[in-house]
N, C-alpha and C positions, 0 to 999 in steps of 0.2 A: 671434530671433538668439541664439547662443550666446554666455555671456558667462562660464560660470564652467567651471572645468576639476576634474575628479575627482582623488582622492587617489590619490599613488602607490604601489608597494610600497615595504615596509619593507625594508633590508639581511638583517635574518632571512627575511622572506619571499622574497626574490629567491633567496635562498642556497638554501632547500627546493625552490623550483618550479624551479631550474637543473638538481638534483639528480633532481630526480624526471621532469623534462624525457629526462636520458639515462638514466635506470634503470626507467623503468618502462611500461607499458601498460595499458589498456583503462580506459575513464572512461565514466562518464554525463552529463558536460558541468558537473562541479562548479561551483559560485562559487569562485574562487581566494582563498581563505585558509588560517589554520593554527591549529584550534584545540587546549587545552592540557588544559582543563580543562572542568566544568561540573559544575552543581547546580542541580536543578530545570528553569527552563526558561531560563536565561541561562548563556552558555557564556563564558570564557575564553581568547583568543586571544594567539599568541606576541606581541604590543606589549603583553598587558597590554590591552586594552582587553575591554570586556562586550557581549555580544553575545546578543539574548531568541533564543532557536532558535522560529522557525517554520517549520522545516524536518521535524525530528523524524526526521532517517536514513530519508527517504523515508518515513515514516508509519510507520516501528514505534517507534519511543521514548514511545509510550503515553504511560508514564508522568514524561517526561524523563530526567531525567540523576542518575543515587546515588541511585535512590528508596532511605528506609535499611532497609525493611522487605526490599524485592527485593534489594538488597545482601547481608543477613546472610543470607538465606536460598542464597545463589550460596553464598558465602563458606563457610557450615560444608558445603557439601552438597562444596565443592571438598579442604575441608579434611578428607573423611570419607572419601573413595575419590576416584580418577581416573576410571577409565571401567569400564563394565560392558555389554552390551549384547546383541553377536552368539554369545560362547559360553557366556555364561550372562546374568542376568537380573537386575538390583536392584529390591529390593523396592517400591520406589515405581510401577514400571511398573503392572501390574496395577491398584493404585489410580489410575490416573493416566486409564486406558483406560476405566474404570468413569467414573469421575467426566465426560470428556467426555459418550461413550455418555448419562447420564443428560442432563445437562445441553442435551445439543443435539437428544435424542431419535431417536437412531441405535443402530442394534445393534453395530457395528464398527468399529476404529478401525485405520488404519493409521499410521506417523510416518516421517517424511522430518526432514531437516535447513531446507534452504531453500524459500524459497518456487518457485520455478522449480520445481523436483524435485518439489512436491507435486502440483504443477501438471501437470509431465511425466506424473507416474504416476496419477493419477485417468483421465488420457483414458488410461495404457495401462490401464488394468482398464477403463475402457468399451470402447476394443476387445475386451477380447477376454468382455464381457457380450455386445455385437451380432454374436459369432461363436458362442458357446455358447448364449446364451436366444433371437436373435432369427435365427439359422441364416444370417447374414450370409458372403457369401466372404469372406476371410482375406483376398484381391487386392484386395476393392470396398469393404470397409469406411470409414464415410465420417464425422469427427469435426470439429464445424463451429465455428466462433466467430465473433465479432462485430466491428466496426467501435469504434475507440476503447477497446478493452480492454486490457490488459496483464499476458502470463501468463509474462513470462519471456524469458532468452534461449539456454534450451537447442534442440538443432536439431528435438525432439521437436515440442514448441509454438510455435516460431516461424510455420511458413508459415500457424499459423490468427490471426495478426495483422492480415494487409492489405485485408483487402475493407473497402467502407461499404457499409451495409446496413440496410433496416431491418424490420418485423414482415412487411408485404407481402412483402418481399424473400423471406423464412423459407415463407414461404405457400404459395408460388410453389414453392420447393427441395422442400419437403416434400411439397408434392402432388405434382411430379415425380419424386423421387428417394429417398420415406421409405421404402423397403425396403433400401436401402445407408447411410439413418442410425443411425449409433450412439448419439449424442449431440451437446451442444450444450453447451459452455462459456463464462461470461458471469462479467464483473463486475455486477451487478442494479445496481449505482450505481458509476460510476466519476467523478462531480463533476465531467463538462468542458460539462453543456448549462447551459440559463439555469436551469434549475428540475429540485428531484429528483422533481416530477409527471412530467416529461417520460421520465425516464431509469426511475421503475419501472413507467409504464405500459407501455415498451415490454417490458421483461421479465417482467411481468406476460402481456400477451400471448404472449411467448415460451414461456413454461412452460405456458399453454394449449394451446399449440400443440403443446409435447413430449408434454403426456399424451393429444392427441389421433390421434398418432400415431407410439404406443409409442417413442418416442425419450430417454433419459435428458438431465436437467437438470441441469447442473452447474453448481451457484457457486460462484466464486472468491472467497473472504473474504480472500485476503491482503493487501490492502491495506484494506478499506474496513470489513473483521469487527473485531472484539473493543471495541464499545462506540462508536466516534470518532464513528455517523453519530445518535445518539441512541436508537439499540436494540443491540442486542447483534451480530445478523450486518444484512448489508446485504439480505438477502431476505428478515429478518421484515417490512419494509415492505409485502411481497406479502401477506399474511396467511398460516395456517395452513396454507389449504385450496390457498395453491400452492409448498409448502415443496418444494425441491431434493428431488433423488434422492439427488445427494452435494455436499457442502461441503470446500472447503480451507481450511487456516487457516495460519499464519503470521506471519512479522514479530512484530506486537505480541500476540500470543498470550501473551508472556514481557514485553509490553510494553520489547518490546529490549532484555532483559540477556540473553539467550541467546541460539542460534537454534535453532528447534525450530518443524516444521511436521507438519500431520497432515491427514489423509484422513478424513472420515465417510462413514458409505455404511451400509445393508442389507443383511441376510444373501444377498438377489438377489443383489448387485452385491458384497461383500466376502468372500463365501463361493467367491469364483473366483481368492480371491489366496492363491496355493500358496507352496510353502520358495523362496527364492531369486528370487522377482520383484520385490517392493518393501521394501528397506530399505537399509540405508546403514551406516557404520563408525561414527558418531555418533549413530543413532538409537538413541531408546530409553534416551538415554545418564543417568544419576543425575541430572547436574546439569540436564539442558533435564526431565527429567519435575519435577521441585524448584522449578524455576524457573515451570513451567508450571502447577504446582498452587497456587502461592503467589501467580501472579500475578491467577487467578481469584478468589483471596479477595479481593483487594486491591480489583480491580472492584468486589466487591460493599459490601465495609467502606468506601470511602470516596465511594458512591453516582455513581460516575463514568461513569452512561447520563447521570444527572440534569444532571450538571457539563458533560459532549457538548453536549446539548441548551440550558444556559444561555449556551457560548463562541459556538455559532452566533447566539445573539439577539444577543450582544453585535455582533458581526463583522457581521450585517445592519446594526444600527441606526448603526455607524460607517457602512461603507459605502453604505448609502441616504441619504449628506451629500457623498456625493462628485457634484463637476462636472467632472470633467476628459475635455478630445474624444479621448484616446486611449487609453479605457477605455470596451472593449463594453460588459459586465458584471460586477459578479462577485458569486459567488454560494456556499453551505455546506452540506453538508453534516455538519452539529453543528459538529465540532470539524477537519473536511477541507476547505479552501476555494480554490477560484479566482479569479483575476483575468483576465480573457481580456480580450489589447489588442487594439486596431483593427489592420484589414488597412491599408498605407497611412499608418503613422503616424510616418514618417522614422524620425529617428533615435531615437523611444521605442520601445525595443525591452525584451522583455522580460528580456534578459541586461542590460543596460545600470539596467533597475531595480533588479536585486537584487545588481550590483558595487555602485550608489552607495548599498541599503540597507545591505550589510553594511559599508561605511564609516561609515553614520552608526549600527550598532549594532542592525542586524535581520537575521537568517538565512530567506530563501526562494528558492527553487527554480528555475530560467526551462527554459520545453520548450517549443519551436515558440512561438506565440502567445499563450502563456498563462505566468503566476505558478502556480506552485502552493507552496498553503499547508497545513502541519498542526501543529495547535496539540494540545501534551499536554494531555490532559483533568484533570492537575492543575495546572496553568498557577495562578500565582497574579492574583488584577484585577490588580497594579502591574505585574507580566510582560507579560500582555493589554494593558492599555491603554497600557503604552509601546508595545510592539510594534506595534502597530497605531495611533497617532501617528506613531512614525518612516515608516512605511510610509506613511501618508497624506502627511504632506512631502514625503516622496521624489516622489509621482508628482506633488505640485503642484511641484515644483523640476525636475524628469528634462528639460523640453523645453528650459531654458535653461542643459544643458550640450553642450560640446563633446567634448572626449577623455577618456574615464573607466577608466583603464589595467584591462584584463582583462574588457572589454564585449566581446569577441571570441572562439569556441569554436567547434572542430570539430562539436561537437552540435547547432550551431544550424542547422545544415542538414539535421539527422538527420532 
């Protein structure tokens, strides 16, 4: 029975979401708050209260909030020029393009702004690879994706969002249909099954499958690349010998002080992108090349595969103490983790856990059935393990409330 009732809004808060109610559009189903401030991984909200972000801007804040090395590095790059890019070139570029290339073992590099746009234009150069190397019609060309992935919401890569699907499934399309495939786009881990054996067996297989008939491999690192899963992209888990044809990157690339996304690929496959197909008014721009060479050092200077890899033991060994019936699982990759709730579980829902977390002082995520959690890889233990105490309350306390003001969102149905 319900016996305890959620906090309400603040007078400042009601005044913003009134405001923002008639002035504005398009949401991804936020938790309704307002935050001010932050440092590190605790944020700052208009009451004045502290709040550990396990949200992380959807998984690019890497490194949290003012890291001061990423800071000064923004800061004199902003304070040195404005923008450079489309009719001429700053000198960082060049270095910038070299230094991936080496690092990720690609010959070519292209850069986007957002992650979407990277996303969008990788599959347009695999089109038009399966029309020039693989003598594909222009009409029949055919760019596949997967079930549970998320590439964006440009109208490009939207319709490869809906199908479920699994290796069989690919088996089946491929022996049918691999002379009208181009390629195949995939997050290699995207964190919503019980286990990451599950999720890179099956793209493991999948990338078998590409090289077995000639079909390009795409992975999508924008979300799950640059360190969080306890390696550096989310398909070195594959090993060597099933590395992508092309890789996107994104979000935390700059460890979210900038935005700045890119394209890896082979001279096969990069050697087909001419003046005027892929770039943007902001690529290439001084500050996202500044931001994006400073933020590579930072990965490696403060050994933060290592730190991935020790936030997931932590987040296991809290979690394998939990007993509550309306929690399937939950489960990490490093430093990216879910909570998936019971189908059937009244009114524990998973918007309902993260209005009454961020009241008692935790930032996470609610989509469909699940929490989703991302913890910066510089997180401090006092960060972590409050953060992950308030949360643990929360879902031992969630069934014994009633009305918990802004448990309710158009997204919940998305």
């Amino acid at each position: 029975m319900a016996t305890k009732t959620g906090e309400g809004y603040s007078t400042k808060s009601q005044e913003l979401l009134r405001m923002m109610d008639k002035y504005s559009v398009g949401v991804f189903g936020a938790v309704p708050g307002f935050v001010v401030s932050g440092k590190g991984s605790t944020l700052v909200d208009i009451d004045g209260r502290e709040i550990i972000d396990f949200a992380c801007t959807m998984s690019a804040g890497n490194f949290g909030h003012c890291h001061p090395v990423m800071t000064k590095a923004v800061k004199d790059s902003i304070d040195t020029v404005t923008l450079t890019n489309i009719a001429t070139y700053h000198e960082s570029w060049p270095r910038l393009a070299k230094t991936l290339c080496l690092k990720f073992g690609y010959d070519r590099v292209a850069t986007m702004v957002s992650g979407a746009e990277a996303a969008d234009s990788v599959c347009k150069i695999a089109r038009k690879w399966g029309i020039t190397r693989k003598r594909i019609s222009p009409a029949e060309v055919l760019i596949l994706g997967s079930s549970e992935n998320y590439h964006g919401l440009t109208t490009g890569i939207w319709p490869l969002m809906d199908a479920s699907n699994q290796a069989e499934d690919y088996e089946a399309v491929f022996s049918e249909m691999h002379g009208r495939i181009s390629a195949v786009i995939i997050e290699c881990l995207h964190g919503r099954l019980p286990t990451i054996e599950e999720e890179n067996n099956f793209a493991t297989k999948l990338r078998q499958l590409c090289k077995k008939y000639n079909v390009l491999f795409i992975a999508d690192e924008i979300r799950m690349g640059c360190a969080k899963t306890g390696k550096f992209l989310s398909c070195d888990w594959m090993g060597e010998e099933n590395k992508p044809d092309m890789i996107t990157l994104g979000k935390s690339i700059t460890g979210g002080m900038y935005p700045a996304s890119y394209i890896l690929g082979n001279n096969d496959t990069m050697e087909l992108v001419g003046p005027y197909s892929v770039s943007s008014t902001f690529a290439k721009s001084p500050t996202a090349n500044i931001a994006t060479l400073t933020a590579l050092q930072v990965y490696e200077d403060e050994n933060l595969l290592e730190r991935a890899a020790a936030i997931g033991r932590r987040f296991t060994e809290v979690t394998s103490q939990w007993k509550h019936d309306h929690v399937e699982y939950a489960t990490c990759r490093g430093a990216d983790a879910c909570v998936m709730i019971k189908e059937g579980s009244g009114t524990v829902t998973p918007r309902r856990i993260a209005r009454l977390a961020f009241q008692r002082g935790v930032l996470v995520y609610p989509m469909g059935r699940r929490i989703r959690i991302s913890i910066a890889l510089n997180v401090t233990d006092d960060e972590l393990n409050r953060g992950l105490s308030i949360l643990t309350r929360v879902l031992d306390e969630v069934p014994f409330y009633g009305e918990i003001p802004g448990d309710q969102h158009d997204a919940d149905s998305v």
